[in-house]
N, C-alpha and C positions, 0 to 999 in steps of 0.2 A: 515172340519168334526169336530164336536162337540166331548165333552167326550165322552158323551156315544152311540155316532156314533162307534167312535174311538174302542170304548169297543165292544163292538156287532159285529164290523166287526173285530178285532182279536180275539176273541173267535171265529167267524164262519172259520175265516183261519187256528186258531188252529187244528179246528178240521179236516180241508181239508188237512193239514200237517200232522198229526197223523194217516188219511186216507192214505195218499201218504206212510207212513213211513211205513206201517205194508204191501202195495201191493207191495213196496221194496223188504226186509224183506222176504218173500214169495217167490218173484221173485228170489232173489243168492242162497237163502239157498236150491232152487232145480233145481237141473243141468238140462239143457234142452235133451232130447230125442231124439227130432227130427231134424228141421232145426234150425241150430244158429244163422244165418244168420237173418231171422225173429224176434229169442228172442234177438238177439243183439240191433237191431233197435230198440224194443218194451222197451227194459229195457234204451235205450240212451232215448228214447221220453218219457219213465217215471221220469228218472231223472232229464230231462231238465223240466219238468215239476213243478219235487219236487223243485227243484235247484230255479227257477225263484219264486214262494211261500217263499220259505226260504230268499230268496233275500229280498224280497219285507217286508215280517214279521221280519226282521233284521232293515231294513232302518226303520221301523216305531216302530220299541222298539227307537229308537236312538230319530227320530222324533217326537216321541209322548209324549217325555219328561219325562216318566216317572222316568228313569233310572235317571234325575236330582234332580227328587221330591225327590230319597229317599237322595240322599246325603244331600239334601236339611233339609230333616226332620232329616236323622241320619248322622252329616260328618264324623263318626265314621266307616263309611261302605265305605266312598270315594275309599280307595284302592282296596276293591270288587267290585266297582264298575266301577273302572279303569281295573281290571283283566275281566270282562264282557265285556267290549268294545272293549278290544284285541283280548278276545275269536270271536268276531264277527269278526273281520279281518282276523282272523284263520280261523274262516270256513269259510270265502266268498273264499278264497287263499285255501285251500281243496277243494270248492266244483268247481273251476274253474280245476282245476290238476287233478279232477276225473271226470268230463266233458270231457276235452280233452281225457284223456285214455281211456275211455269207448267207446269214437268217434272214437278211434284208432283199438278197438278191430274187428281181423278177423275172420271169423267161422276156422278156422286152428287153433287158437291159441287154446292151452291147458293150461300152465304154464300163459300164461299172462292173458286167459281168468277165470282161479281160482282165481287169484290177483287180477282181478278185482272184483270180487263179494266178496274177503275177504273185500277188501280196500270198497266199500260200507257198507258192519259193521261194520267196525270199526267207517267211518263216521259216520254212524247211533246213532254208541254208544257213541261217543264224542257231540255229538247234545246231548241224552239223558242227559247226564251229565251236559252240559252245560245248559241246561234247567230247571235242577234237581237244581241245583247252583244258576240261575237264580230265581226259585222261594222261593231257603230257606231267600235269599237276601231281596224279598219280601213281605214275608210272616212276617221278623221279621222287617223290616224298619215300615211295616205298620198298624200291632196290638200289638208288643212289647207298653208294655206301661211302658216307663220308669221313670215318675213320674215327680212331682216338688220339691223344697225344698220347705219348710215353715210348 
């Protein structure tokens, strides 16, 4: 895949992640009515769904090198962008720990099945963060113009 292969197809993932994030989102913040049983499965097969995206749009920030380029351009950002690459490790080890418990979850549970949809926000919003992080990262490695001497 070319750059702006590259480009085109994480923009289109983006926005299929930011689609998955907000049917999330929707899905804990209202408790189901009817059968749990159903929404349990339905919010496990959404997750594994966002989870394997996220996987995927992780390995190819790493892959795609960009994350290289900036230290490359700014090695002034090296330790952000050491701290970004841990954060990726954080969430792949998140999103595996809330994979299993959500797989765990039985239509009985009350206590663990509210735990489970807080613990989906919170991931939500540790992503958002991390992302939010991610782009100030980028945003300044890449139009920061910090000049020459002479």
């Amino acid at each position: 895949m070319n750059k702006d292969e590259l480009a085109a197809w994480m923009l289109k993932e983006h926005e299929k992640i930011h689609e998955l994030i907000e049917e999330l989102r929707e899905k804990v913040t209202v408790a189901p009515r009817g059968d749990r049983a159903q929404w349990i499965e339905g919010l496990c097969n959404r997750f594994d769904d966002f989870a394997a995206h996220i996987r995927q749009h992780l390995k190819l920030e790493e892959q795609g090198g960009y994350l290289a380029q900036v230290v490359k351009l700014r090695p002034t950002l090296s330790e952000a962008v050491e701290i970004i690459e841990h954060e990726h490790e954080e969430l792949e080890y998140l999103l595996a720990e809330l994979q299993t418990a959500l797989r765990e979850l039985k239509p009985t549970d009350t206590l663990i099945f509210r735990d489970g949809c807080k613990r989906v926000q919170h991931f939500l919003t540790w992503l958002d963060r991390h992302e939010e992080h991610e782009n100030h990262i980028m945003l300044y490695a890449f139009t920061q113009d910090i000049g020459t001497a002479g």
